[in-house]
C-alpha atoms as one frame of an Amber mdcrd trajectory, in Angstrom:
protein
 -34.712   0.729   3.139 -32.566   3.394   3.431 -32.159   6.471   0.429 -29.110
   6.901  -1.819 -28.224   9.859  -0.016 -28.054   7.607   3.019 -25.813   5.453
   1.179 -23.634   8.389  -0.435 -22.388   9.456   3.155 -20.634   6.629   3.946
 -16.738   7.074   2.912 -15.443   3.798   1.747 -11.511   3.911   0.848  -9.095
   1.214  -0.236  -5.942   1.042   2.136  -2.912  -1.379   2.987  -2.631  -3.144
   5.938   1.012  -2.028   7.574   0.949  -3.725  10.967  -1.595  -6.475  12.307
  -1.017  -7.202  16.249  -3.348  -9.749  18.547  -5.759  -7.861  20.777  -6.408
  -9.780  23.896  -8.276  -7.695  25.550 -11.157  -7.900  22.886 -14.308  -9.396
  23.969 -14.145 -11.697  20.411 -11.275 -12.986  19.636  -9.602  -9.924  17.234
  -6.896  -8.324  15.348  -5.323  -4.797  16.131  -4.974  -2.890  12.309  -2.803
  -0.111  11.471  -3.804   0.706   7.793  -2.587   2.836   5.527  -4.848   5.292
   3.316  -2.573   7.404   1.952  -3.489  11.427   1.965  -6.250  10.329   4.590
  -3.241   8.537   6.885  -3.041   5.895   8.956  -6.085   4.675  10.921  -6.507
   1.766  13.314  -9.087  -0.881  13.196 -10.007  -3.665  15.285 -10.944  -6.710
  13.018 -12.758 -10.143  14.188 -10.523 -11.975  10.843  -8.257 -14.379  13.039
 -10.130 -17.660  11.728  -9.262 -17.018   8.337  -6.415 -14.581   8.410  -2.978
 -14.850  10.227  -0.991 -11.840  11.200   1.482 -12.369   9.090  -0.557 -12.509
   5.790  -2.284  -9.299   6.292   0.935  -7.135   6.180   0.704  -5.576   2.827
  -2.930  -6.802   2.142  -5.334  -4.216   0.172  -8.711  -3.615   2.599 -11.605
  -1.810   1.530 -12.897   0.282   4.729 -15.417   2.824   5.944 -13.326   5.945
   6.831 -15.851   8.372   8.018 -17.611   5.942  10.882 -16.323   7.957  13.548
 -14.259   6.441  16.467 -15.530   3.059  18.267 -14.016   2.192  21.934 -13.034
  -1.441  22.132 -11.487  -2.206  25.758  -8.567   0.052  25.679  -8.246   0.646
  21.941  -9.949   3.591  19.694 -10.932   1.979  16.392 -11.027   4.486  13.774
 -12.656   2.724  11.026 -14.656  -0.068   9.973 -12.894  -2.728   7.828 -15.231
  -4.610   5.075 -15.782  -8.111   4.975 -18.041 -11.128   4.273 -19.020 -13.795
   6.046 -18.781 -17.273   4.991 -19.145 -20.866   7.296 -18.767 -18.164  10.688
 -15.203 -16.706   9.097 -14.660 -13.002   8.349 -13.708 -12.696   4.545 -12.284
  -9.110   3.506 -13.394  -7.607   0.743 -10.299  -6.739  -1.649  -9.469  -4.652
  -4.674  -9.145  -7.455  -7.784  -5.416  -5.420  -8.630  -3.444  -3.091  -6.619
  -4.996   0.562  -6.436  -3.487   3.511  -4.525  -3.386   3.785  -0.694  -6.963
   6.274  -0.095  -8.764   5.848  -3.469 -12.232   6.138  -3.103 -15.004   3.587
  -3.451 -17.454   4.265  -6.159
């Protein structure tokens, strides 16, 4: 168990996914994310979703992420912070804001 205060650090932010690219060079098979958080910026992300998500789907789509995670070195790539998701029968299922909120919004 960990405390609240734990908990209270992490920096979860809603953002839109503005360009999705394969990543071959991933060790699991993965999407490349450039995600928009608004007065935060963009970040990139590196996302194991390609069983249930195609590229072309995710442009546009509303992600909740962890912004503050600190940078993550994945082959040649610097992944910048940690998209949310469930799984569910081995797929990746993001979580999602029920109706559009702004780009950097904080997670309560």
């Amino acid at each position: 168990m960990i405390d609240y205060s734990t908990f209270e650090k992490l920096d979860l932010r809603v953002g839109t996914i503005l360009n999705a690219k394969d990543f071959p060079k991933a060790k699991k098979t993965a999407y490349k994310l450039e995600i928009d958080f608004g007065p935060i910026g963009i970040l990139k992300s590196s996302a194991q979703i390609t069983k249930r998500y195609c590229l072309e789907e995710l442009l546009g789509k509303q992600i909740i992420a962890v912004v503050n995670i600190g940078i993550r070195k994945i082959a040649d790539f610097e992944s910048q912070c940690l998209v949310l998701g469930a799984t569910k029968n081995n797929e990746v299922i993001l979580l999602t804001p029920e109706s559009e909120i702004p780009n950097g919004e904080q997670v309560l």
